[in-house]
N, C-alpha and C positions, 0 to 999 in steps of 0.2 A: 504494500500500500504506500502509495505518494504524501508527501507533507500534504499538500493540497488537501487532499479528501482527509484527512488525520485532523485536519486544523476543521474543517467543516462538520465533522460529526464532534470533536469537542465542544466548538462552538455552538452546536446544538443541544449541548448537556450530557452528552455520554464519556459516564467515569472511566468506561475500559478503554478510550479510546484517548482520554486524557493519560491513565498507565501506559499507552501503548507510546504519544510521545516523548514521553518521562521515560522511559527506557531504551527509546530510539539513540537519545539525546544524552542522558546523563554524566554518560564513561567521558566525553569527549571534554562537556564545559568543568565535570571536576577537575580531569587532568588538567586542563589550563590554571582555575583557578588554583589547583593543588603547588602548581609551579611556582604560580604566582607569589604564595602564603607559606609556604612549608610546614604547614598546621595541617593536619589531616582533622582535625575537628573544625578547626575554622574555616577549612574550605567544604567541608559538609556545610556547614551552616552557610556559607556566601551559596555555592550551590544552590540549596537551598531557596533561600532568598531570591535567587533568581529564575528559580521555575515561577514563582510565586507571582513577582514581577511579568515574566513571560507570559505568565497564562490571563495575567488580569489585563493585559496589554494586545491581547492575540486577534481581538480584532481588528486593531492597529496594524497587524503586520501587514505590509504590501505586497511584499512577495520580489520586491526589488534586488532581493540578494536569497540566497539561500536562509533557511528555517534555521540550519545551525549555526551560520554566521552572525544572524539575530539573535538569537539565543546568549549568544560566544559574546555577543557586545557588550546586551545587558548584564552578564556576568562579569564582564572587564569592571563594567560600570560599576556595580556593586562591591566589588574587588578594590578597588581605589578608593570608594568611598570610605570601606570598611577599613582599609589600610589607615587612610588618614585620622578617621576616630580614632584608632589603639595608635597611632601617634602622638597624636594628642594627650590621650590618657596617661602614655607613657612617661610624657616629657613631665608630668604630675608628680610621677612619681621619685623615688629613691631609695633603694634598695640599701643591702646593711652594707655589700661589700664598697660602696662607693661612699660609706663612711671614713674619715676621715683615721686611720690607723695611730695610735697611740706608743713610739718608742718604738716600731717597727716595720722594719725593711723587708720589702715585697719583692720578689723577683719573681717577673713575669714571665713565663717559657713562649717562646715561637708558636704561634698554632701550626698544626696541621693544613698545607695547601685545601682541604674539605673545605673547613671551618672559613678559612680566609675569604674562601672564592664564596661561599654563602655568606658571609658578613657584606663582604664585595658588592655582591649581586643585590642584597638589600640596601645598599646605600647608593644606590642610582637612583635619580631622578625617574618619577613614576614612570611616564612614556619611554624613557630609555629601556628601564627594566619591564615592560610590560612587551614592547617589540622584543626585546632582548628573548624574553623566556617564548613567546609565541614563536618567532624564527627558528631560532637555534636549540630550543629545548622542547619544546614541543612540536617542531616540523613545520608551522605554518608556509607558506608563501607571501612572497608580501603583498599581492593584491587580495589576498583574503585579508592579509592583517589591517590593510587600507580599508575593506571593507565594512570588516569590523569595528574598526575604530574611526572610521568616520574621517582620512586623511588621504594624504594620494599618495599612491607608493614610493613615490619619491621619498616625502616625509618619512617615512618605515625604514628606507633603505639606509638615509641620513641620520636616523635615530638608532638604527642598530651599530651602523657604522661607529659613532658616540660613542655607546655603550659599550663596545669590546676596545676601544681606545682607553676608558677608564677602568675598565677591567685591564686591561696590560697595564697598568701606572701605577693602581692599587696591587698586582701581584709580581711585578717587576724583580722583587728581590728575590723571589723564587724561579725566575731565569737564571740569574746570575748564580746560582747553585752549584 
């Protein structure tokens, strides 16, 4: 069965047909968002959030792009937004270890190239790291990533480019190894 007629009978109120594109769908916008978040809970709930979004919005689709590329945006959407609330939140907060130590000397070990490149990767600039993980971590192309996000592939191409430029800068010293 085609999006088309999938979107046509949810839209007419049938539940199995709303399961049916909730499972078409689901494995593709976790994995994005999952890349996105490295929370396997938090990207359930953006997930989430964005069928949610999806389906209260499905009359809206036009059908100008593909059903998963829709889907894929409103998830980005979601994705960012949610990123920047726990941004927010975070900057609130203060943890014990970034108290201030009393009489004692800290020595910090090197991390792990993992660890680096995931700190890395989360300290880009949103659209860097959102093309970034859609390109190269998740396979996109860039006219879908243009698609989904609403820019022209140019832009995608220019923003990925960026993004592995600051990834070699921030990981530079593990060239020189």
């Amino acid at each position: 069965m085609d999006d088309r007629d999938l979107i046509g009978r949810v839209l007419a109120g049938d539940p199995r047909a709303e399961r049916e594109l909730y499972d078409a769908h689901v494995d593709r916008v976790y994995r994005l968002v999952y890349r996105m978040v490295d929370d396997p809970h938090r990207a359930q709930d953006f997930t989430q959030e964005a069928f949610i979004r999806g389906f209260r919005r499905l009359a809206d689709f036009r059908g100008e792009s593909a059903l998963s590329t829709w889907l894929c945006a409103i998830a980005v959407s979601v994705t960012l937004n949610g990123l920047r609330t726990l941004k927010r939140a975070r900057e609130r907060e203060v943890g014990l270890e970034d108290a201030p130590a009393i009489g004692v000397r800290t020595v910090e070990a090197d991390p792990d190239l993992k660890v680096r490149l995931t700190h890395a990767i989360d300290r880009l600039p949103n659209g860097y790291r959102t093309v970034f993980v859609m390109h190269d971590v998740e396979g996109y192309t860039h006219e879908q990533i243009a698609a989904t996000l609403g820019v022209q592939p140019g832009t995608s191409k220019a923003q990925l480019f960026r993004a592995r430029a600051r990834l070699r800068e921030a990981l530079a010293d593990f060239a020189r190894d």
